[in-house]
C-alpha positions as CSV (number, residue, x, y, z in Angstrom):
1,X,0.0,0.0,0.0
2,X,1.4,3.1,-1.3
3,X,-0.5,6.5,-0.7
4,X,2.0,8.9,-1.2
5,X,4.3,6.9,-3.9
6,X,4.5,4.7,-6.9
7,X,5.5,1.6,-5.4
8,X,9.1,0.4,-6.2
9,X,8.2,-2.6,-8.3
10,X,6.4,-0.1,-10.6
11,X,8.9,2.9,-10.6
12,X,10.6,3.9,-13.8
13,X,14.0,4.7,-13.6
14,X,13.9,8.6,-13.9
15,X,10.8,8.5,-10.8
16,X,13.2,6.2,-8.9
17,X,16.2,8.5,-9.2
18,X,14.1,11.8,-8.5
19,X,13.2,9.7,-4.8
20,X,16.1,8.1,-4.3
21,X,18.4,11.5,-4.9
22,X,16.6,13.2,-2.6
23,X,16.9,10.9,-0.1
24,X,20.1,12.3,0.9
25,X,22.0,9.2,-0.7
26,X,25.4,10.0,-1.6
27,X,25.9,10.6,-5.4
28,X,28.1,7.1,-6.1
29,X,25.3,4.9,-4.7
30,X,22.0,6.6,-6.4
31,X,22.8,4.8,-9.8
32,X,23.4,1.6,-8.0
33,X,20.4,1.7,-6.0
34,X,18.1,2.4,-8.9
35,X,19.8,-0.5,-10.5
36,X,18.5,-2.9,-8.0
37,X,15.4,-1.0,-7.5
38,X,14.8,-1.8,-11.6
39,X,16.6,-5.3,-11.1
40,X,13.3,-6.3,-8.9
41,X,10.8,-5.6,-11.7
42,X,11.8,-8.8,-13.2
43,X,9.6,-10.9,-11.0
44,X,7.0,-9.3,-12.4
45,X,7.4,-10.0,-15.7
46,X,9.7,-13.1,-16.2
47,X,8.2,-16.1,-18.2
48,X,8.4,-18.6,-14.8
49,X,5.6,-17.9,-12.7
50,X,5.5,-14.2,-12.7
51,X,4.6,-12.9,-9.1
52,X,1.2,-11.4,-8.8
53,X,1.2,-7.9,-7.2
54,X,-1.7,-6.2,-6.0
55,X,-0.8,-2.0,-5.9
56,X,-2.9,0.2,-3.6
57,X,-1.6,3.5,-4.7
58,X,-3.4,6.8,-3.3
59,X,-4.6,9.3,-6.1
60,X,-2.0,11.5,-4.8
61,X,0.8,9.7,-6.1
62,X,-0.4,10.1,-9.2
63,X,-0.5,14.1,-9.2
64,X,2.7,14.8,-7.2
65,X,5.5,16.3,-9.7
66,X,8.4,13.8,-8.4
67,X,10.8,14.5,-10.6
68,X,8.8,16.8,-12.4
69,X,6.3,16.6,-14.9
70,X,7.7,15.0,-17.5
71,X,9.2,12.2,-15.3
72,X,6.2,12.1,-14.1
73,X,3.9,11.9,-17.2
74,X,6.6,8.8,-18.3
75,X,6.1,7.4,-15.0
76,X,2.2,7.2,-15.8
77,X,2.4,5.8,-18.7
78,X,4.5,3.1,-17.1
79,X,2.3,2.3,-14.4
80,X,-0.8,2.5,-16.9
81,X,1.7,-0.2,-19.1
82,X,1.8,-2.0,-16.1
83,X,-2.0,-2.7,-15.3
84,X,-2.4,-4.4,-18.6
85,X,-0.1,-7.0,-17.0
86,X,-2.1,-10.2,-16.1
87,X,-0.3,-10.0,-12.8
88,X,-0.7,-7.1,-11.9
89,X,-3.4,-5.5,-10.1
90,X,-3.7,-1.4,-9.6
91,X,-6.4,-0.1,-7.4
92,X,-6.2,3.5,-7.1
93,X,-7.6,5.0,-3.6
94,X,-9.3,8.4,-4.8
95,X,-9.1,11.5,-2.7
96,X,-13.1,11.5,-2.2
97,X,-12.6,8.3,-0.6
98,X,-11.9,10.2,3.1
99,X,-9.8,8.7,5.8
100,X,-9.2,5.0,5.5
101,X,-5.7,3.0,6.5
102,X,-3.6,3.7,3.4
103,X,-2.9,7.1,4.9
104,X,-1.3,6.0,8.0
105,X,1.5,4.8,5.2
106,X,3.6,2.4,3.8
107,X,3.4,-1.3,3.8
108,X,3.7,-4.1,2.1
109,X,1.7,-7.2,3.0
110,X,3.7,-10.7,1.7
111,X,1.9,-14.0,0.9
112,X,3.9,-16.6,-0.8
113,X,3.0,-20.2,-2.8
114,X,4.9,-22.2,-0.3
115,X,4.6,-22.9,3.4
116,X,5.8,-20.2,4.9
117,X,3.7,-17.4,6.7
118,X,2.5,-14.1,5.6
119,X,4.4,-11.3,7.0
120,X,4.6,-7.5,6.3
121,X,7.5,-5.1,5.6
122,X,7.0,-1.4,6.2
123,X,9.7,1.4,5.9
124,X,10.7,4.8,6.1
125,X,13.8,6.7,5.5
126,X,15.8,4.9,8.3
127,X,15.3,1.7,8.2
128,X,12.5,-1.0,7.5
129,X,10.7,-3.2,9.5
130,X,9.0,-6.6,9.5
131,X,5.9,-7.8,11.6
132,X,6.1,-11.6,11.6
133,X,3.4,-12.3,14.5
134,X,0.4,-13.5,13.2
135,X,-1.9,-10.7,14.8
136,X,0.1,-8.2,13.6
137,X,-0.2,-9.5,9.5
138,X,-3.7,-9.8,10.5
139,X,-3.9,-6.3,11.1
140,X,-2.2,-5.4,8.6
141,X,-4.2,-7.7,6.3
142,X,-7.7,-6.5,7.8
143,X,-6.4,-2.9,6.7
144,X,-6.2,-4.0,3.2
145,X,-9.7,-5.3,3.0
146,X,-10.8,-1.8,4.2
147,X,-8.9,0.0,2.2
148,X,-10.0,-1.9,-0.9
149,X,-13.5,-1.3,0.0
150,X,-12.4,2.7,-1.2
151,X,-10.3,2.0,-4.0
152,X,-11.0,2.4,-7.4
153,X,-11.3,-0.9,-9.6
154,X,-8.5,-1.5,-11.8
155,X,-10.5,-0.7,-14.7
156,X,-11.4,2.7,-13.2
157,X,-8.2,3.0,-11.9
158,X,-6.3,3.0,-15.5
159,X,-9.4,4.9,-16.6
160,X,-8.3,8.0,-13.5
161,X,-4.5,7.6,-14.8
162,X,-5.2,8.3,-18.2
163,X,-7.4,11.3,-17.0
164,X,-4.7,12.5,-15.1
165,X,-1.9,11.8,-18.3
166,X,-4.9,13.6,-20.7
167,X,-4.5,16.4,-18.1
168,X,-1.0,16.8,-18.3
169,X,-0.2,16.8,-21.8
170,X,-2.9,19.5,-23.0
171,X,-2.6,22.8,-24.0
């Protein structure tokens, strides 16, 4: 769940470097980290059992100039790229929707095809964290299912990103 941010997985290189510059990472390491940062995108398209990814992304992501508004407007037309990936699952949380858990931040909820548990990764500029303890995923996982309850269906959600591109590149 992203409200303020493409997620990484779906960042093009130019969005990436805009955040990652101004994260106060030393010149030497911002190409490097957008590197990896582009590396990971290859789960989600690799022939083998691409992973499925389910993006709750707050309609302000999609307006704020990172980078400005040409990387921006590429970064759209990424992400709109992206939903037509049978994988890959954009639900966009409007502003009209009012308070619901997306704005208390990031987090990321894992589930993977083998035996091992959910858990949940969350970060900030510091450092990342990860919940293991099965109330806390549920939690975490219950906030999900309310925030989905306000998002945008993917179909509407590609619809609002095109708006927003329409928007961007008129006159």
């Amino acid at each position: 769940m992203s409200p303020l941010l493409i997620p990484g997985l779906l960042q093009t290189s130019d969005y990436a470097r805009s955040i990652i510059g101004a994260g106060g990472v030393p010149d030497n390491e911002v190409e490097m980290r957008v590197r990896v940062r582009l590396g990971r995108r290859e789960i989600l398209t690799r022939q083998d059992r691409p992973t499925e990814l389910l993006a709750i992304i707050g309609e302000g992501a999609l307006r704020r100039l990172v980078g400005g508004p040409t990387v921006l407007s590429e970064q759209l037309h990424a992400l709109r790229r992206d939903a037509a990936l049978p994988n890959v699952h954009i639900h966009v949380v409007p502003f009209t929707a009012g308070w619901s858990p997306d704005l208390e931040g990031l987090f990321d909820v894992l589930i993977f095809n083998d035996a091992r548990d959910p858990i949940v990764h969350t970060e900030n500029r510091r450092s990342s964290l990860f919940f293991h303890e099965p109330e806390d995923v549920e939690a975490y996982r219950t906030a999900v299912d309310i925030v989905m309850d306000a998002a945008l269906s993917p179909e509407q959600s590609t619809g609002l990103i095109t708006k927003i591109i329409n928007g961007m590149e008129s006159p």
